[in-house]
SEGUMI-11199 format. One record per residue: residue number from 1; residue in one letter; chain; z, y, x of N, C-alpha, C in turn. Coordinates in steps of 0.001 Angstrom, whole numbers. Atoms other than C-alpha are relative to their C-alpha. Layout:
{rec NUM A A {Z Y X} {Z Y X} {Z Y X}} ...
***
This chain:
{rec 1 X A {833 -269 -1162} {5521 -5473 -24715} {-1301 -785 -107}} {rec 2 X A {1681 1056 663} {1576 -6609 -24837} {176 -552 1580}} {rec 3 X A {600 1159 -1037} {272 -9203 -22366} {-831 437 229}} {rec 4 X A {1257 -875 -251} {-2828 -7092 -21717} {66 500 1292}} {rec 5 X A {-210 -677 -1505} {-3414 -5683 -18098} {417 1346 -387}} {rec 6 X A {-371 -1292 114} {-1534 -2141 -18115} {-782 1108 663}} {rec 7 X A {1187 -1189 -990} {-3112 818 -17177} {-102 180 1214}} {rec 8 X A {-634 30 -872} {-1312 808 -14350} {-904 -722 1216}} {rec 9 X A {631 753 -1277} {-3518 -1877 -12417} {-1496 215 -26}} {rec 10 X A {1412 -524 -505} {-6759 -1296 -10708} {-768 -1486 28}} {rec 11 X A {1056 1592 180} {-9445 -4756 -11376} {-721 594 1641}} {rec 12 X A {1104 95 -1572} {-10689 -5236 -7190} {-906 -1579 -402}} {rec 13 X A {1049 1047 -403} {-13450 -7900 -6197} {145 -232 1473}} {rec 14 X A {-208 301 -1885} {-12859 -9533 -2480} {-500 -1143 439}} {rec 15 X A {1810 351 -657} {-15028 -11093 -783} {817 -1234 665}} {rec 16 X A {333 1201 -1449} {-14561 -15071 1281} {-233 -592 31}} {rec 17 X A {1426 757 353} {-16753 -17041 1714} {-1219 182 -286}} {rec 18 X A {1588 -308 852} {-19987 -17068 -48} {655 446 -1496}} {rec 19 X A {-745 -472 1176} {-17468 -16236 -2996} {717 1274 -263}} {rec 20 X A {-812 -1135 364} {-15538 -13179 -4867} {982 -712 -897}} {rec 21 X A {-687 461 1179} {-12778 -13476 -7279} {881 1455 -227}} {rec 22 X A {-1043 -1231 635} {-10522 -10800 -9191} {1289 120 758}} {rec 23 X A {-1666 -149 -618} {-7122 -9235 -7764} {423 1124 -873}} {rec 24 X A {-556 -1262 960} {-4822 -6496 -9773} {704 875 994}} {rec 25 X A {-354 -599 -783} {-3980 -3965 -7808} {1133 1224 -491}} {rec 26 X A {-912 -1566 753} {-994 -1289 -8597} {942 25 1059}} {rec 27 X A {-895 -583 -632} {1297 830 -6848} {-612 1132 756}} {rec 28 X A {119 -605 -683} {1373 3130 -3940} {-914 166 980}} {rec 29 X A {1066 1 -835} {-1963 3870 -1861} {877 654 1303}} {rec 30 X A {-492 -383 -1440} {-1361 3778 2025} {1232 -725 330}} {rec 31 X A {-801 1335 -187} {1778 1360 1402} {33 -644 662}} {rec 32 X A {166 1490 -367} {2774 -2004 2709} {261 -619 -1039}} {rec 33 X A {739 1297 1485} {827 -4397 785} {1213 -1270 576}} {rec 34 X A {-654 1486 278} {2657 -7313 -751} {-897 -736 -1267}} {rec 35 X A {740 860 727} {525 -9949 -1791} {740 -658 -1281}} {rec 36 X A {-821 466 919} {2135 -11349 -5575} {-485 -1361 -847}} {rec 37 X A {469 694 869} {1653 -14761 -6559} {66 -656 -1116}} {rec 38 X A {-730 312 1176} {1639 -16347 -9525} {467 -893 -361}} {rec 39 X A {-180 1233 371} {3279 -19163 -11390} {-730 -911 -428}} {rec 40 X A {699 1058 941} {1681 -22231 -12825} {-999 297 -1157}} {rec 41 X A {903 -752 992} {562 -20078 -15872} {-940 765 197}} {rec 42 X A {683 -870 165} {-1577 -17782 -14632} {-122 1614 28}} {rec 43 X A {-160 -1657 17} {-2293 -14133 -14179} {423 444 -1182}} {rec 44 X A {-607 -271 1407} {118 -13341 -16934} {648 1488 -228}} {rec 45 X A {-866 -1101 68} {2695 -10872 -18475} {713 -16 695}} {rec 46 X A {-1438 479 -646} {5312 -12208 -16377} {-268 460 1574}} {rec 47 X A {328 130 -1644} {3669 -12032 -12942} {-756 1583 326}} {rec 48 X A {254 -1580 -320} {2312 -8420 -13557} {1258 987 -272}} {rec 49 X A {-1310 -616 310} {5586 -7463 -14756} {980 114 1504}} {rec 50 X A {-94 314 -897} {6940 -8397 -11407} {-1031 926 957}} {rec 51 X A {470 -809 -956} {4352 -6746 -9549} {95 1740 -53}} {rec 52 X A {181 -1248 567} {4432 -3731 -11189} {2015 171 476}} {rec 53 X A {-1040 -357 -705} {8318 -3957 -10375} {315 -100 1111}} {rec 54 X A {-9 -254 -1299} {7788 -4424 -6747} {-990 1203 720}} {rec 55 X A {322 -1686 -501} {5602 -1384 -6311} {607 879 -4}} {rec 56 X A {-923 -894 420} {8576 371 -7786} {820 -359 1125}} {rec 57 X A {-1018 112 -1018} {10963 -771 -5043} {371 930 1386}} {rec 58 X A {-517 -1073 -1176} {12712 1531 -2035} {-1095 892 -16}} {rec 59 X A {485 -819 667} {10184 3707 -1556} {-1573 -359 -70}} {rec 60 X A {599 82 681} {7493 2049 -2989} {-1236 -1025 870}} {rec 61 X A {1147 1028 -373} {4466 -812 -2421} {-1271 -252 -569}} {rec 62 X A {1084 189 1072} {1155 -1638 -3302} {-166 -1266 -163}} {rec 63 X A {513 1462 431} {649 -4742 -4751} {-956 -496 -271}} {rec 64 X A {1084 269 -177} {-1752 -6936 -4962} {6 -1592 -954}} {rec 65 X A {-169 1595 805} {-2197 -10234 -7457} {-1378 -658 -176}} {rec 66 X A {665 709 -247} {-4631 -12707 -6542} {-284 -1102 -1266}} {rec 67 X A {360 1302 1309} {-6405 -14754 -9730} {-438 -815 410}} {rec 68 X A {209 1365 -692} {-6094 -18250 -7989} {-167 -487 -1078}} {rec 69 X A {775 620 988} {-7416 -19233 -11591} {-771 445 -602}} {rec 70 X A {1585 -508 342} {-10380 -17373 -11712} {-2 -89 -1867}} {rec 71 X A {-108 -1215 1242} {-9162 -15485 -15342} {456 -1345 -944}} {rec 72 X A {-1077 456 915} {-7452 -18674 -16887} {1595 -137 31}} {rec 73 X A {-1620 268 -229} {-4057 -19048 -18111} {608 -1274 -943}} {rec 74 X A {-627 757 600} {-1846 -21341 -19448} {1076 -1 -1216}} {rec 75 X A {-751 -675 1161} {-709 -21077 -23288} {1824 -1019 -120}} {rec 76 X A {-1432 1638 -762} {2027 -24454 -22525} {-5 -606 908}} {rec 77 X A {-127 494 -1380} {3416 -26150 -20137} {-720 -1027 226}} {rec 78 X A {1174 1564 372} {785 -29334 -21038} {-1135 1156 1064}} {rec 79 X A {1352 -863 -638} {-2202 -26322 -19813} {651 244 1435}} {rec 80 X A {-131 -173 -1362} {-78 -24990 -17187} {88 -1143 1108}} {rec 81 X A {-430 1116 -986} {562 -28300 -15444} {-1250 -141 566}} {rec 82 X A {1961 388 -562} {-3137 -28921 -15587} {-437 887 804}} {rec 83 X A {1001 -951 -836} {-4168 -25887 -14500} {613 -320 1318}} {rec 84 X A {-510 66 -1623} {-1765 -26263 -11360} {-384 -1405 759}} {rec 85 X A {777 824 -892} {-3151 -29854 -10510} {-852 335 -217}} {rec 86 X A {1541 -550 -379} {-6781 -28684 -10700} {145 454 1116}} {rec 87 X A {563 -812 -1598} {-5903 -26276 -7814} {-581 -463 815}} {rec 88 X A {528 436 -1944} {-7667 -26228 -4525} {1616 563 549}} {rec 89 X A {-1122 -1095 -719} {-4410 -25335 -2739} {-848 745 1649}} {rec 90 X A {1119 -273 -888} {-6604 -24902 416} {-695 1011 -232}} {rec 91 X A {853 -1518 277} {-8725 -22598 -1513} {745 1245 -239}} {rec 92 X A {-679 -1507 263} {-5886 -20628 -2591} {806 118 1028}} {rec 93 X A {-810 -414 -1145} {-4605 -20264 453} {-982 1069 964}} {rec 94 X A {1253 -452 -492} {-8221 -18908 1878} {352 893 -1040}} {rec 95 X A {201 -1081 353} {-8040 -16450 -1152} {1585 1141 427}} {rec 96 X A {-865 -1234 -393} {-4526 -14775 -103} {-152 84 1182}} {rec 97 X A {287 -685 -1390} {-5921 -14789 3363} {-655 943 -336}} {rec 98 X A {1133 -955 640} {-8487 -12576 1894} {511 1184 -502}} {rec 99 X A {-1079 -1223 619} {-6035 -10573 -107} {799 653 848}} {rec 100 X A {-834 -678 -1265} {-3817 -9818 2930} {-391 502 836}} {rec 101 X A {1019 -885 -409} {-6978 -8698 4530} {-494 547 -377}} {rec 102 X A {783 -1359 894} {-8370 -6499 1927} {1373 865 206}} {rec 103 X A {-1295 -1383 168} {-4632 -4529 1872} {-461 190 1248}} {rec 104 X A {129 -559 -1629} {-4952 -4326 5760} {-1188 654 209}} {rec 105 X A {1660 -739 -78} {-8353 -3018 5262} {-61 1340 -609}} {rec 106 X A {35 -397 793} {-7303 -1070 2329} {1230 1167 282}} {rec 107 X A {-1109 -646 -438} {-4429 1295 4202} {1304 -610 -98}} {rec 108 X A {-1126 475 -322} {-1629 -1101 4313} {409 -325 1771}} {rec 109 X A {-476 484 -1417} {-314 -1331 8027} {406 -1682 -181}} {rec 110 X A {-544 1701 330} {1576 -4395 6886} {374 -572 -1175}} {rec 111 X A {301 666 1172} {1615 -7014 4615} {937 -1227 -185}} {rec 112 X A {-717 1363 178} {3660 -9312 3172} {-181 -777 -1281}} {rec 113 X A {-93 1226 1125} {3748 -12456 714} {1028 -557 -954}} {rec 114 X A {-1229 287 560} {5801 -13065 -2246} {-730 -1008 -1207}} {rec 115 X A {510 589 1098} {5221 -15432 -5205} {1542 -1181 -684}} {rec 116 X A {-1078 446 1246} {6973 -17260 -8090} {-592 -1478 -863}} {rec 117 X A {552 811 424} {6990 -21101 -8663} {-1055 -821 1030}} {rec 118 X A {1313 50 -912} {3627 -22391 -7522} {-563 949 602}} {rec 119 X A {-177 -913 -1349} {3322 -19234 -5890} {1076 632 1072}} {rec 120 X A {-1156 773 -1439} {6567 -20044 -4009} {-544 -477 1085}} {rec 121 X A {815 1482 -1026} {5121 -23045 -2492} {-1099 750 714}} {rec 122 X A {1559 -1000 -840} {1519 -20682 -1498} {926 1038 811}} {rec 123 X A {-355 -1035 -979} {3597 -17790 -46} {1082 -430 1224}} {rec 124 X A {-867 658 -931} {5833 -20128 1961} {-1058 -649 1347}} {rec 125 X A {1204 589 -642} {2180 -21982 3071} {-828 813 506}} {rec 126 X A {717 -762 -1103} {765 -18965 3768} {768 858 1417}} {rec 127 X A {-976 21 -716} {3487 -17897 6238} {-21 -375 1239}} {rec 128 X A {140 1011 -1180} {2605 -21016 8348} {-1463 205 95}} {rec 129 X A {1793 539 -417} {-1601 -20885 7812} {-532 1537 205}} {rec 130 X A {470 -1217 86} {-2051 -17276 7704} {268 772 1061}} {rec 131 X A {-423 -576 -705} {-1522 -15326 10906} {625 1565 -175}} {rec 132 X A {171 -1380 430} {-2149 -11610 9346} {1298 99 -874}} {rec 133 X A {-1430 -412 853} {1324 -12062 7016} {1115 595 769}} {rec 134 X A {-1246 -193 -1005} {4111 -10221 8258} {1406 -54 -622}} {rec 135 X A {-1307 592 1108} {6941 -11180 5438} {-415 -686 -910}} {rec 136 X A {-55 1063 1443} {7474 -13865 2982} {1381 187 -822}} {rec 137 X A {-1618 633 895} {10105 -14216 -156} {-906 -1015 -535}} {rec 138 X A {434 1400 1403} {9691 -17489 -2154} {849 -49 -1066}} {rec 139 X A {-956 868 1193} {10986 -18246 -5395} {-688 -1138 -856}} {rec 140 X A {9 1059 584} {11575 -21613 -6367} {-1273 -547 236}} {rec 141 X A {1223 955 119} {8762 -23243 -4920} {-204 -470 1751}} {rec 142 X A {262 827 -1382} {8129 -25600 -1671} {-1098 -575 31}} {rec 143 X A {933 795 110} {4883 -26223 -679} {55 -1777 23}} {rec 144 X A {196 1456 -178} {3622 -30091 -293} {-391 269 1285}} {rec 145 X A {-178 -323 -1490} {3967 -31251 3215} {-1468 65 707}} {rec 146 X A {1295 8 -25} {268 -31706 3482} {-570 891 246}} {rec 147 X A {539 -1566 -395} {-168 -28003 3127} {284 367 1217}} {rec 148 X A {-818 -625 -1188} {2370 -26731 5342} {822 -305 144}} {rec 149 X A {-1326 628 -163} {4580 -27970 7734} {1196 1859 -120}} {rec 150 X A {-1142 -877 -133} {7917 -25029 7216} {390 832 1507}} {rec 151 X A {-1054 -323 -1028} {9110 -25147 10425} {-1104 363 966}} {rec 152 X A {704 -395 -385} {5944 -24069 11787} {-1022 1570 -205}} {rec 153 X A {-270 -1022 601} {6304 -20619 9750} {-382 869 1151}} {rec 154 X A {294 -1206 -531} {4932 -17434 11541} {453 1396 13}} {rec 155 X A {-818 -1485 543} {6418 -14915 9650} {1414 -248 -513}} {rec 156 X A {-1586 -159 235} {10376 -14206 8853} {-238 -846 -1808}} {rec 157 X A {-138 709 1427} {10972 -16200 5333} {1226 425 -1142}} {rec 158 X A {-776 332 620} {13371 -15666 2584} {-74 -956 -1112}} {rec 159 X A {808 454 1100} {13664 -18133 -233} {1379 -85 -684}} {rec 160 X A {-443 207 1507} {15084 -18157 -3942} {-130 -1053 -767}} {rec 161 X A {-32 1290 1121} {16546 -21128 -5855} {1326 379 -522}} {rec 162 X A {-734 304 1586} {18196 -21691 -9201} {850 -1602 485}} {rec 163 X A {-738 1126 -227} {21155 -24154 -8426} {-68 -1209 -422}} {rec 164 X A {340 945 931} {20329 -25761 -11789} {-1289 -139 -54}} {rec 165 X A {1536 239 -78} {16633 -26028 -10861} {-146 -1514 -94}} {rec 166 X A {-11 2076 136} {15535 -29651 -11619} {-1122 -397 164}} {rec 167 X A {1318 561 -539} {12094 -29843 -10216} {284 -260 971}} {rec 168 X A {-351 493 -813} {12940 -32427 -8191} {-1495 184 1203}} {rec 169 X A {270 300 -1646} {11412 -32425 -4497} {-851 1779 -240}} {rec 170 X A {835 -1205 -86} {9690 -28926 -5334} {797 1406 536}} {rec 171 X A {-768 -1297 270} {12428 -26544 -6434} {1470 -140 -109}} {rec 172 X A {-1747 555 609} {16062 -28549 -7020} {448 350 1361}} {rec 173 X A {-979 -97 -1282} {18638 -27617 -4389} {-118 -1045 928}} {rec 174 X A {205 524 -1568} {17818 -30500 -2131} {-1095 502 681}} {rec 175 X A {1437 -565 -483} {14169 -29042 -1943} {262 1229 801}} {rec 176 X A {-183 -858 -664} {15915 -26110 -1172} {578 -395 1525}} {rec 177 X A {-920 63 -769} {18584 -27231 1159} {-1065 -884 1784}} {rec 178 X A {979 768 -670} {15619 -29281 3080} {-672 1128 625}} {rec 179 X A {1236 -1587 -116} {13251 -25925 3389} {1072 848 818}} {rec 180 X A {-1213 -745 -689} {16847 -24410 5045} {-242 -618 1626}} {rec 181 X A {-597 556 -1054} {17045 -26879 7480} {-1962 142 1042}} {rec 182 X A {1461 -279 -603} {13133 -26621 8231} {-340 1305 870}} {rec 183 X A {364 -1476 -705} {13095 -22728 8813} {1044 45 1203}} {rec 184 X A {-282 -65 -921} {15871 -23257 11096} {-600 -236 1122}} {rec 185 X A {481 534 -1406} {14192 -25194 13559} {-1386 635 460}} {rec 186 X A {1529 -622 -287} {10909 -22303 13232} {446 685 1160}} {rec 187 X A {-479 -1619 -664} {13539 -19968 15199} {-420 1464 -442}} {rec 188 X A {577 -1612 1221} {12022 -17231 12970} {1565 175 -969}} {rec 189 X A {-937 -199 713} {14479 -15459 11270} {-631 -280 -1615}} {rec 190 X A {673 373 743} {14666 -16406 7859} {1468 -485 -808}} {rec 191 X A {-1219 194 1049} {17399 -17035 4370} {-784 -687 -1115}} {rec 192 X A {586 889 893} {17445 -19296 1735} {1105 -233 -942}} {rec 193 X A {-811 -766 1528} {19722 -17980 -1481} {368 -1070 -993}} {rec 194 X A {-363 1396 669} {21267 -20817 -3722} {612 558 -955}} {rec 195 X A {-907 -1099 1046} {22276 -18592 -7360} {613 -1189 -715}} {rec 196 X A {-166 139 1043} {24672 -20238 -9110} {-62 265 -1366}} {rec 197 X A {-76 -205 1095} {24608 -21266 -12619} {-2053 296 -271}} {rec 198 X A {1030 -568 403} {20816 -20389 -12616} {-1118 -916 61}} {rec 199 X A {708 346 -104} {18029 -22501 -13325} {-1275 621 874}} {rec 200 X A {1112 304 -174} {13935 -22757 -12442} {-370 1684 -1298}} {rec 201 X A {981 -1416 802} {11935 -19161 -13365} {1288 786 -324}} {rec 202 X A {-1054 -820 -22} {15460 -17182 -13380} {-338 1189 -153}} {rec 203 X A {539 -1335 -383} {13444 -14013 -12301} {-610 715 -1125}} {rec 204 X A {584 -296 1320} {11658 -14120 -16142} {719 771 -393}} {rec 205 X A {-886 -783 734} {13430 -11492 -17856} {-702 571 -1159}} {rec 206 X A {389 -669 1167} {10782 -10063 -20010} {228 -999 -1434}} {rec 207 X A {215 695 1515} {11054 -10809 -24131} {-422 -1098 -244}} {rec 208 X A {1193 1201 314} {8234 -13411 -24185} {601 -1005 1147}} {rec 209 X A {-111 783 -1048} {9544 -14782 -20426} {1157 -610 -58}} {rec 210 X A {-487 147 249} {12806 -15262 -21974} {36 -1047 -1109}} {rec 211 X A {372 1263 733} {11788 -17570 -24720} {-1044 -405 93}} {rec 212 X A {724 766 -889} {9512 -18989 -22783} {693 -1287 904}} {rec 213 X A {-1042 1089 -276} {12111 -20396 -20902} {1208 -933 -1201}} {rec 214 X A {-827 473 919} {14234 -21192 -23910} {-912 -836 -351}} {rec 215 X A {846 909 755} {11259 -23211 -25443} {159 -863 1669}} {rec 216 X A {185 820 -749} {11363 -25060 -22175} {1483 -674 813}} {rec 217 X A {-1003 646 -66} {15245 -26091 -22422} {978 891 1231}} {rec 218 X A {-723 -1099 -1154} {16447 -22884 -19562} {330 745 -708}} {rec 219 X A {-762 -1374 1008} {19052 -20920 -21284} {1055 645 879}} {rec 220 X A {-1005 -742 -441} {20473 -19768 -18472} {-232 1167 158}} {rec 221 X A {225 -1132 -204} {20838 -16190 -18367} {758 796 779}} {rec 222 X A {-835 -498 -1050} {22252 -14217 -15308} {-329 1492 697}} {rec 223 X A {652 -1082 -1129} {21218 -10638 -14569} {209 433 1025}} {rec 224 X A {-589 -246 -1486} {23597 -10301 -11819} {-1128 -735 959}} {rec 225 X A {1176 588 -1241} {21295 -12924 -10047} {-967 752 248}} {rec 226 X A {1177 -1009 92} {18442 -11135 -10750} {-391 1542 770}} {rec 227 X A {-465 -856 -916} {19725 -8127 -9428} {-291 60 1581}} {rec 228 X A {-294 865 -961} {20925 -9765 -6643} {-1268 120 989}} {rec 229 X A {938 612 -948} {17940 -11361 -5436} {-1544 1217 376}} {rec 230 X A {1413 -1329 429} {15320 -7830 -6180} {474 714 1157}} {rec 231 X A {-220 -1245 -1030} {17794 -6106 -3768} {-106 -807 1379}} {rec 232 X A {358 1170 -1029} {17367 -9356 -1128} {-1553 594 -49}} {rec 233 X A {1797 531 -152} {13887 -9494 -1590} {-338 1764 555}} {rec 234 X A {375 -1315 -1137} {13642 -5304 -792} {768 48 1000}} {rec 235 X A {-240 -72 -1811} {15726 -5376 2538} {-760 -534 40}} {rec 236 X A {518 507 -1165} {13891 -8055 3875} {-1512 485 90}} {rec 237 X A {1777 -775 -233} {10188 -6368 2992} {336 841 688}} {rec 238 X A {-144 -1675 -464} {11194 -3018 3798} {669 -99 1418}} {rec 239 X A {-83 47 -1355} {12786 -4393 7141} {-1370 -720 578}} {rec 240 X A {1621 598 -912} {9421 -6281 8279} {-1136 531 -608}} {rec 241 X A {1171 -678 431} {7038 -4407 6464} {-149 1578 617}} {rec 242 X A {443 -1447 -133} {8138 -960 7780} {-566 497 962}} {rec 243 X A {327 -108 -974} {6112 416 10326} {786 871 1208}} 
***
């Protein structure tokens, strides 16, 4: 499979601020938009692969993937780390406000937020800072409390962790089990999925995303989870997204 944008996605420009930046757009026109963010690496194979399989879902979405690194990526986890402290998180939280208002602009009635990793942590933060979201899934990622407090969430939440996740305070089962006890007290409805047996980036399945994780010591492999969590993650869009 190439790493190349597929034909499939449409290159937008969106506007906030005194600024623009790139988004990939694919799926179903007239949809409910789901904003898709990305991991640590970058607008990659992995994170269009993913979007491109949530346009495909029940009967169908337009997606939307926000380049919160303005067209770099990360070839190792040494680049990706960097690139993810550089962020503005602030700023990328202002650009999926932007993105969740171009779909709503763009024939989506409603809109929701999903992301993977460090776009865990953003679609959990935008949830709480974003009014215009009307669903979140997270996987494996908890913002910093700085961003967003949890329990001050707006929109319904689900979130996805790897049992054997070991990014401590981010993504490891206490991070999770903490982020549980947070959405309770939003009174927003809202789940928080604990796969055994399954590490950190579980959701990787493509060729390259597969030893990707193997070069980075995750050999767990579980497609049942995977499964699992694709048919989680469409109820809860397709119940708060449908009009």
């Amino acid at each position: 499979m190439s790493t190349s944008v597929t034909p499939d996605f449409k290159k937008v420009q969106i506007q906030r601020d005194n600024l623009s930046f790139d988004a990939y757009v694919v799926g179903k026109e007239d949809a409910p938009g789901i904003v898709v963010l990305q991991e640590w690496w970058g607008v990659d194979f992995e994170i269009k692969n993913h979007a491109i399989k949530i346009s495909q879902l029940g009967s169908g979405y337009k997606a939307l993937i926000p380049d919160l690194y303005r067209g770099k990526v990360g070839v190792d986890v040494a680049e990706a780390q960097h690139l993810m402290d550089g962020l503005d998180w602030q700023g990328a939280v202002k650009d999926i406000s932007a993105s969740v208002n171009w779909l709503k602009a763009n024939g989506s009635k409603k809109v929701g937020v999903t992301g993977y990793c460090m776009g865990g942590a953003l679609s959990i933060a935008s949830g709480v800072l974003i009014p215009e979201v009307d669903a979140v899934v997270a996987f494996y990622g908890v913002p910093p409390k700085e961003l967003a407090d949890p329990t001050q969430t707006r929109a319904p939440v689900q979130a996805h962790f790897g049992e054997l996740d070991n990014f401590v305070g981010f993504s490891d089962i206490t991070a999770a089990k903490a982020l549980e006890e947070k959405l309770k007290s939003s009174g927003l409805p809202h789940e928080v999925h604990i796969y055994p047996g399954s590490g950190h980036a579980f959701m990787n399945r493509s060729t390259e995303g597969i030893k990707r994780r193997k070069e980075m010591g995750l050999n767990d492999e579980d497609e049942a989870a995977v499964d699992l969590a694709w048919s989680r993650f469409n109820s809860w869009m397709s119940q708060y997204l449908s009009v």
